[in-house]
N, C-alpha and C positions, 0 to 999 in steps of 0.2 A: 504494500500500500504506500503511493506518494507522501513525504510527509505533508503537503497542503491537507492532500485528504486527511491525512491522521489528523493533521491540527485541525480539522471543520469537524471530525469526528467528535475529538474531545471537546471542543468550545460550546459545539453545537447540540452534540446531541447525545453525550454521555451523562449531560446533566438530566434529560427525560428518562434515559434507562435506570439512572442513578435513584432517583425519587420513585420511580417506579419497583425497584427491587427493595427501598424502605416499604413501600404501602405494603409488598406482599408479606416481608417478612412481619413488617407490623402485626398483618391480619392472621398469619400463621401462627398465632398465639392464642390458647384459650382465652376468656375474657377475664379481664381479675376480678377477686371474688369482692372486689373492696373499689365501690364505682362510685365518680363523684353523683348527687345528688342535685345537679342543676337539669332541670326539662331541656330535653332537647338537646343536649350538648353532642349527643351524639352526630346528629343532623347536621349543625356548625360544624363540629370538626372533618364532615365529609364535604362540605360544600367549598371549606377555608383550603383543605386539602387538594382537593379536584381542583378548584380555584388558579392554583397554583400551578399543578401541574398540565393545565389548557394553557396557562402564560411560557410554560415552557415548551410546550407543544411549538405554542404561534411562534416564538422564537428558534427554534430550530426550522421551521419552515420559513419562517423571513429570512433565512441565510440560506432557501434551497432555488432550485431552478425554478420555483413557485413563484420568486420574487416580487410577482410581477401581477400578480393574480392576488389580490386581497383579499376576494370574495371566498375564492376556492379555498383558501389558508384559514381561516376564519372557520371557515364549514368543519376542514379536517383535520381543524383544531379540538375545537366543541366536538366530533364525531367522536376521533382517538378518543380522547378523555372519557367520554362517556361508555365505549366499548371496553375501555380496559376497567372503568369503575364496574361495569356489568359481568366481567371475566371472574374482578377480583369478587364480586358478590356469590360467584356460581363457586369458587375457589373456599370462602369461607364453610359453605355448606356443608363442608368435608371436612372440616375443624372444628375438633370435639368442644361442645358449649359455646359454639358460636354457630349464627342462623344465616342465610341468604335475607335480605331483606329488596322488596319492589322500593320502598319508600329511601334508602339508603344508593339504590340506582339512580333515582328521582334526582335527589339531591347531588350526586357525581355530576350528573348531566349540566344540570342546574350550576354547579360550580365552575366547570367548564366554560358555560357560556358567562357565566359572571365573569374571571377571571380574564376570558378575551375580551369582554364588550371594556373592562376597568383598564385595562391595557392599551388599546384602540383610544379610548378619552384621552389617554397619561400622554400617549406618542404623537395626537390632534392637537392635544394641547399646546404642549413643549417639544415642537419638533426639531428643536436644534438639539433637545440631547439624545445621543442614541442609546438604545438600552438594548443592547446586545451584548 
């Protein structure tokens, strides 16, 4: 592998593999028996999370031959995010005291797209700074 490619590798797109091998081993964890007691925290931490990993998504595609295409980047941004939240929910199923959840999908999806549409404002905004 050229190293340009290695270096667009790592800049680019080891940080989505990266956060994505945290969510599984995350989830590969039974649930502790000793959970905070705030409603919904669950929900947040899926949507703060997915959030997150759609902005790294969009950013690995703004540095690909997509460049050029916002619309498409955007879509298969929010898409990824939500198919890999959907994986890691069918993954959890199999993880002793932990459930698949539809509403826990819901909310990946849902963060995805928060996280790109928050993204999209920040770079509309302030477009002299780059955040890549």
């Amino acid at each position: 592998m050229p190293k340009k490619a290695l270096y667009h590798f790592f800049r680019y797109w080891f940080p989505v593999l990266f956060f994505c091998i945290i969510i599984f081993i995350q989830s590969s964890h039974p649930v502790p028996e000793q959970t905070c007691d705030l409603p919904y925290i669950d929900k947040f931490l899926h949507l703060t999370g997915y959030a997150l990993l759609g902005i790294l998504f969009l950013r690995g595609f703004n540095n690909s031959s997509w460049e050029n295409n916002r619309a498409l980047i955007m879509v298969a941004s929010i898409v990824l995010t939500g198919i890999y939240g959907a994986s890691d929910e069918i993954h959890q199923h199999y993880v002793p005291y932990r459930t698949a959840d539809l509403w826990d999908v819901v909310f990946d999806f849902s963060g995805g797209f928060l996280g790109v549409y928050m993204y999209e404002i920040f770079v509309r905004k302030y477009p002299k700074i780059k955040c890549v």
